[in-house]
C-alpha positions as CSV (number, residue, x, y, z in Angstrom):
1,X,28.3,-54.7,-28.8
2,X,31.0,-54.3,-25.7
3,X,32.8,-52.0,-28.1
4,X,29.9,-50.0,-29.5
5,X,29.4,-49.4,-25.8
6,X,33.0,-48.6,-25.0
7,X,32.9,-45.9,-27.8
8,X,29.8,-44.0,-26.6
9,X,31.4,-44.0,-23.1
10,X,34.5,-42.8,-24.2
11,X,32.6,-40.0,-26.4
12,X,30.6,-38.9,-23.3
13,X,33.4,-38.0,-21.5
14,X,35.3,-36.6,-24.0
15,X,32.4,-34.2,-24.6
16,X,31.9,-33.8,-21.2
17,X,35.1,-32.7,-20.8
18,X,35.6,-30.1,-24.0
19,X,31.6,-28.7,-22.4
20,X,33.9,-28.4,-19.5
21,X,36.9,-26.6,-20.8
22,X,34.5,-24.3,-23.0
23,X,32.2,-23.4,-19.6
24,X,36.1,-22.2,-18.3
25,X,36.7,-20.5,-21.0
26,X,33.5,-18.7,-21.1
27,X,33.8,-17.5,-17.6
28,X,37.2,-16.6,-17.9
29,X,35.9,-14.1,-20.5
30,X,33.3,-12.8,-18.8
31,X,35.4,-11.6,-15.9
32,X,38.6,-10.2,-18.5
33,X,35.6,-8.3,-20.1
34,X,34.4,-7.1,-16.2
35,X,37.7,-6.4,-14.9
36,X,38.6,-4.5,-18.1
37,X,36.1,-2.1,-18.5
38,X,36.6,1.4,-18.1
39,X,35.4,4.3,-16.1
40,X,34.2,6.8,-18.5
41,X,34.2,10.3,-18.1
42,X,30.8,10.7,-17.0
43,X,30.7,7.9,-14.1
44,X,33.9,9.2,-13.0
45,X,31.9,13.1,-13.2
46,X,28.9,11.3,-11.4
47,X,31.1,9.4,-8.6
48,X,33.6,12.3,-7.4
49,X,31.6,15.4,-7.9
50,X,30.5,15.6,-4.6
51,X,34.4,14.9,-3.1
52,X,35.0,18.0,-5.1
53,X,32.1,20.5,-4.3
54,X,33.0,19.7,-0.7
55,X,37.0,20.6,-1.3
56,X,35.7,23.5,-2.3
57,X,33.8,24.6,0.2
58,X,36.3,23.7,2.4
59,X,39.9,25.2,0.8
60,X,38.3,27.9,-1.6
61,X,39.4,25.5,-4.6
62,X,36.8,25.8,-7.5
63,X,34.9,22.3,-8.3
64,X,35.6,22.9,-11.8
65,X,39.0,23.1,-11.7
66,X,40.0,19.8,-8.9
67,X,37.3,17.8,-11.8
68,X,38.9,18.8,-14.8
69,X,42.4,18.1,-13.1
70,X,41.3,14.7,-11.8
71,X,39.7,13.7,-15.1
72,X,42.7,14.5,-16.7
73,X,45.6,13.7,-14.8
74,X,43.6,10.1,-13.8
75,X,42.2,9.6,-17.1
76,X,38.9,9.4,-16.0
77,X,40.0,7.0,-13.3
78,X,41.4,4.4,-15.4
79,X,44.9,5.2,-14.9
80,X,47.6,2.8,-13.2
81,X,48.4,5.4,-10.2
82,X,44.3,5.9,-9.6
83,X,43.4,2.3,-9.9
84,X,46.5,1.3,-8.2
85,X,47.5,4.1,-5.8
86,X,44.6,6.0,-5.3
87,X,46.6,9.0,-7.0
88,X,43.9,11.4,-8.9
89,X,46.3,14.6,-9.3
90,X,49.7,12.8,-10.8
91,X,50.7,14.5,-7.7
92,X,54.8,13.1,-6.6
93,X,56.2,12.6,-3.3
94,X,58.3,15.7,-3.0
95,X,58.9,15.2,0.5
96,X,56.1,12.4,1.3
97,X,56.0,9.9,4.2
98,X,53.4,8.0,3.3
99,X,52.8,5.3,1.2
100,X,54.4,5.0,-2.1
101,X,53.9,4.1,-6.0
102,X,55.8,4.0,-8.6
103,X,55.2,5.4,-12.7
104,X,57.7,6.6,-15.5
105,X,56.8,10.3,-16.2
106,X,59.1,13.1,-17.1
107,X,61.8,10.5,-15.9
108,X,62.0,7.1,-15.5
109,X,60.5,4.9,-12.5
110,X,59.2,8.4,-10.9
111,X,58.0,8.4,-6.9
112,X,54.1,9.2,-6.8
113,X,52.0,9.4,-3.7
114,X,49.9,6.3,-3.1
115,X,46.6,6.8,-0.5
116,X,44.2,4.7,1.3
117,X,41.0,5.8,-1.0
118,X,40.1,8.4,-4.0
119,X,39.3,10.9,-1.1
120,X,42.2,11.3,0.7
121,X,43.7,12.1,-2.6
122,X,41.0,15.3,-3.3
123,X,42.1,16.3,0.2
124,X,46.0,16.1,-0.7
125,X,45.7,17.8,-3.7
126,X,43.6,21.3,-1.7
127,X,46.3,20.6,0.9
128,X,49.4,20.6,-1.8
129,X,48.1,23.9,-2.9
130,X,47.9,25.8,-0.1
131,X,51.1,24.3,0.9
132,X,53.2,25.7,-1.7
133,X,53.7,29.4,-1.9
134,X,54.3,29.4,-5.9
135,X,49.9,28.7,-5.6
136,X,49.3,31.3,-3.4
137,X,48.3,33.6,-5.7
138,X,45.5,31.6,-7.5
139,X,43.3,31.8,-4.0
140,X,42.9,35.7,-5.3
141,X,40.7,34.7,-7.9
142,X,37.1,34.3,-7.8
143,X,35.9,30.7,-7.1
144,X,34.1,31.2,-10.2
145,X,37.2,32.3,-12.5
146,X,38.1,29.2,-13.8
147,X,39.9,30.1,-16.3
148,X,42.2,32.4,-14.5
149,X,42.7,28.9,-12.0
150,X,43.5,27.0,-15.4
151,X,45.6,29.4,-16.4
152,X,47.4,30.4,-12.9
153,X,47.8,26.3,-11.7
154,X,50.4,26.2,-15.7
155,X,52.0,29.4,-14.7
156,X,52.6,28.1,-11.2
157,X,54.0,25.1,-12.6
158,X,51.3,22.4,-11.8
159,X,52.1,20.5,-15.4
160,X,54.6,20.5,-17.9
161,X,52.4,20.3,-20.8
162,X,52.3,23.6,-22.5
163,X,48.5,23.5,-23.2
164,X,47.5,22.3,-19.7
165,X,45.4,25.4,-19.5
166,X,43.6,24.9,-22.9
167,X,42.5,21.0,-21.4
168,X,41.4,22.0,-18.4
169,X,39.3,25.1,-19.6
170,X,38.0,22.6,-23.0
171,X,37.3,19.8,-20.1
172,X,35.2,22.8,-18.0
173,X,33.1,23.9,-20.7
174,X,32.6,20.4,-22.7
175,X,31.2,18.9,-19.3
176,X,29.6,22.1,-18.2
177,X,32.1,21.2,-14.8
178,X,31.6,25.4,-14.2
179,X,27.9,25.0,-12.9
180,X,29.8,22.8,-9.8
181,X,31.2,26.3,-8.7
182,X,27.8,27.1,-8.5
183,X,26.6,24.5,-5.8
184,X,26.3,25.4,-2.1
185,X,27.0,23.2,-0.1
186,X,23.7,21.7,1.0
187,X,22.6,21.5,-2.5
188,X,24.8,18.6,-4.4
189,X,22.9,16.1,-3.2
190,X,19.0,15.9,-1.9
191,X,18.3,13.7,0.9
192,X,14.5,13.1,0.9
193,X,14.7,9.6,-0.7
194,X,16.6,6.4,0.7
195,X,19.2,6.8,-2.0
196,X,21.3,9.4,-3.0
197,X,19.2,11.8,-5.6
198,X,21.3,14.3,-7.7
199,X,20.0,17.7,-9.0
200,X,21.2,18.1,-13.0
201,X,22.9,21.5,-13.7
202,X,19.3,22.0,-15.9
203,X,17.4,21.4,-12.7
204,X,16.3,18.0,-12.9
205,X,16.3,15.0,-10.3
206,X,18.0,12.2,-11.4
207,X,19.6,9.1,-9.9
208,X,22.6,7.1,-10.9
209,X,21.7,3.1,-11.5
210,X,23.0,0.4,-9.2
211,X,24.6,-2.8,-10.3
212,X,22.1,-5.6,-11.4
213,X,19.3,-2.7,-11.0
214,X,16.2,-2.3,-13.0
215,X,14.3,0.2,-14.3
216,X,11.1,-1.2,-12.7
217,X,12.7,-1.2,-9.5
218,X,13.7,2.1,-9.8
219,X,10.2,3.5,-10.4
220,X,9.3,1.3,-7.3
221,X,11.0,3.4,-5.3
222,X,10.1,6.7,-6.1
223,X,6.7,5.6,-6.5
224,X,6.5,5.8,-10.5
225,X,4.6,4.4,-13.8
226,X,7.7,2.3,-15.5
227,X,6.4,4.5,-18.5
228,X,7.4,7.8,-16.6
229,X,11.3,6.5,-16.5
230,X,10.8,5.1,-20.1
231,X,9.8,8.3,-21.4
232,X,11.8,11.1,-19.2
233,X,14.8,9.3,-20.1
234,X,13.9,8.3,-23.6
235,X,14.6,4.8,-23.4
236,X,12.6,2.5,-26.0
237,X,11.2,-1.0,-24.9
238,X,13.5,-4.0,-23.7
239,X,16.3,-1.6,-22.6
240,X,19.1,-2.8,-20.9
241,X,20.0,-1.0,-17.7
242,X,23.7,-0.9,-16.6
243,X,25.9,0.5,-13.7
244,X,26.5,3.9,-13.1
245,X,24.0,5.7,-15.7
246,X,22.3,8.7,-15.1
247,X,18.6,8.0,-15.0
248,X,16.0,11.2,-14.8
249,X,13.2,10.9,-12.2
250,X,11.6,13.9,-13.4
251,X,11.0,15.4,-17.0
252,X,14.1,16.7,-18.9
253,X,13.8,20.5,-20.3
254,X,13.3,21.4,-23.3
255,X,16.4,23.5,-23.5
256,X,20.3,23.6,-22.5
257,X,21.8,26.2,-20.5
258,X,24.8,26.6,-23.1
259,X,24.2,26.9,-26.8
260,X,26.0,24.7,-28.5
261,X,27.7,21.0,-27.9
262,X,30.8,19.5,-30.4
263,X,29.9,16.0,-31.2
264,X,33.3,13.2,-29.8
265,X,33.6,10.1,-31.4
266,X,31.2,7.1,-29.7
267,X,28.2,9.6,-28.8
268,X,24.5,9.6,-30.0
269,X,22.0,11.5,-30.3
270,X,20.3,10.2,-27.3
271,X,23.7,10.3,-24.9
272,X,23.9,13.9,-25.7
273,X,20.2,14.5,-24.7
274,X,21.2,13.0,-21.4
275,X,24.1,15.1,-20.6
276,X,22.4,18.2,-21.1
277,X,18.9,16.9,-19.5
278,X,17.4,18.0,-22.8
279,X,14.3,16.1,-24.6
280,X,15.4,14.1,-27.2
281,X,12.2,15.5,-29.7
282,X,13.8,18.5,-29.1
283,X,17.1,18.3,-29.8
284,X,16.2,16.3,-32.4
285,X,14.4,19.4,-34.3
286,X,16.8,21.6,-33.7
287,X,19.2,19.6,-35.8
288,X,17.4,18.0,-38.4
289,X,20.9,17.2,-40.0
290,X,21.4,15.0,-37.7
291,X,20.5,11.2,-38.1
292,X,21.3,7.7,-36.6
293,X,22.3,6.3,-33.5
294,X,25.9,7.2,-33.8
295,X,27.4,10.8,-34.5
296,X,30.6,11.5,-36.1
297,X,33.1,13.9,-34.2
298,X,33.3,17.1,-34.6
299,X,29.5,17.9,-35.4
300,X,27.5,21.3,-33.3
301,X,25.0,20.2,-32.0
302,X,22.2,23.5,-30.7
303,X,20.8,22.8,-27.7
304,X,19.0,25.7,-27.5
């Protein structure tokens, strides 16, 4: 009987213990799977549009163009010198006394600027091109030329990559970044409400999600029906709301402003819908070919 007793105490704490080990384990992964998640293109869009409508107005730089450079040259703000140094723009330190990070490039173990925050890095990069006389010329185009910016920033020697141009006109005009150029500067972000509210290029109020947020506490605060945010956004029952997506307070059109959109790999249907601020019924029966959650690259989708 002693023994009997002896084993069941011994197996309690030997399960005890492995419940303990697996509870570590499980946390452990939860925070790997937090910490490594990635900015994608359109939180990073979402997050630093503003920083770059008021460079703009400030040092004649198109939007378009310090986006389309920051998305690149940051990788959407994943990459080791924006996550670690702040650095957007790949910009080096040249003659820099202020902090500093360190990346292989063109050469080994190359000298990067590091700064205190994402913004003093949009403000060093309108700085470092009125600095330099080879980017003098570019401030003779039209703030609505991007293309001629694009072009001007490889001539001037901004990048080394021979189809610099071509990535940052393709990253304009896949992300419609050109309808930033557009904005004045009391019209990126409306102020009526308690929380930032965002005006879509299709002219459309939307709002960008908040961590742990709901969808019912969103229509809370604008004074909604939780079917209004349901069906202006398309979303179907039991949806999941995370950080940093783009929620519509106000019903999407039933057009784009551009005519046509080439499917990337990981899109739907429904993601594309969002982007544009179309309705999904619509865009649905203007491509009819289309079916399924996910959409294979390469596909044109009319949005109009």
């Amino acid at each position: 009987m002693v023994s009997f007793e002896l084993n069941l105490s011994v197996n309690y704490l030997v399960n005890l213990k492995v419940q303990k080990y697996q509870t570590t384990i499980i946390y452990l992964l939860i925070c790997v799977s937090v910490i490594g998640q990635n900015m994608t293109r359109e939180q990073y869009i979402e997050q630093y549009r503003k920083d770059a409508i008021i460079q703009m107005h400030k040092h004649k730089i198109p939007a378009s163009i310090t986006m389309a450079q920051g998305i690149l040259e940051s990788s959407n703000g994943n990459s080791r010198l924006a996550v670690k140094g702040n650095n957007h723009f790949g910009i080096k330190c040249h003659n820099w006394d202020g902090k500093k990070i360190y990346e292989d490039d063109d050469k080994k173990n190359e000298c990067f600027r590091k700064y205190e925050n994402a913004l003093a890095s949009f403000e060093d990069h309108s700085l470092f091109l009125k600095k330099y006389n080879r980017y003098a010329f570019l401030f003779d185009f039209k703030i609505t030329d991007y293309k001629a910016w694009a072009k001007g920033l490889k001539t001037a020697g901004y990048a080394t990559n021979k189809k610099y141009a071509d990535l940052l006109i393709k990253l304009i005009e896949e992300n419609q970044l050109y309808e930033l150029d557009k904005v004045k500067e009391t019209q990126s972000i409306l102020t009526e409400f308690s929380r930032n509210v965002y005006l879509h290029p299709n002219r459309i109020k939307y709002v960008i999600s908040k961590e742990g947020e709901t969808l019912l506490e969103i229509a809370k605060e604008f004074d909604m029906r939780l079917w209004q945010l349901y069906k202006y956004n398309d979303i179907e029952d039991e949806y999941e709301l995370t950080k940093g997506e783009k929620i519509f307070i106000q019903p999407k059109k039933n057009k784009g402003k551009v005519e046509a959109h080439i499917t990337k790999n990981g899109e739907s249907i429904r993601s594309i819908s969002q982007l544009y601020g179309i309705k999904l019924k619509k865009l649905k029966k203007r491509n009819k070919h289309l079916s399924g959650y996910e959409i294979k690259s390469g596909f044109e989708i009319k949005l109009r």
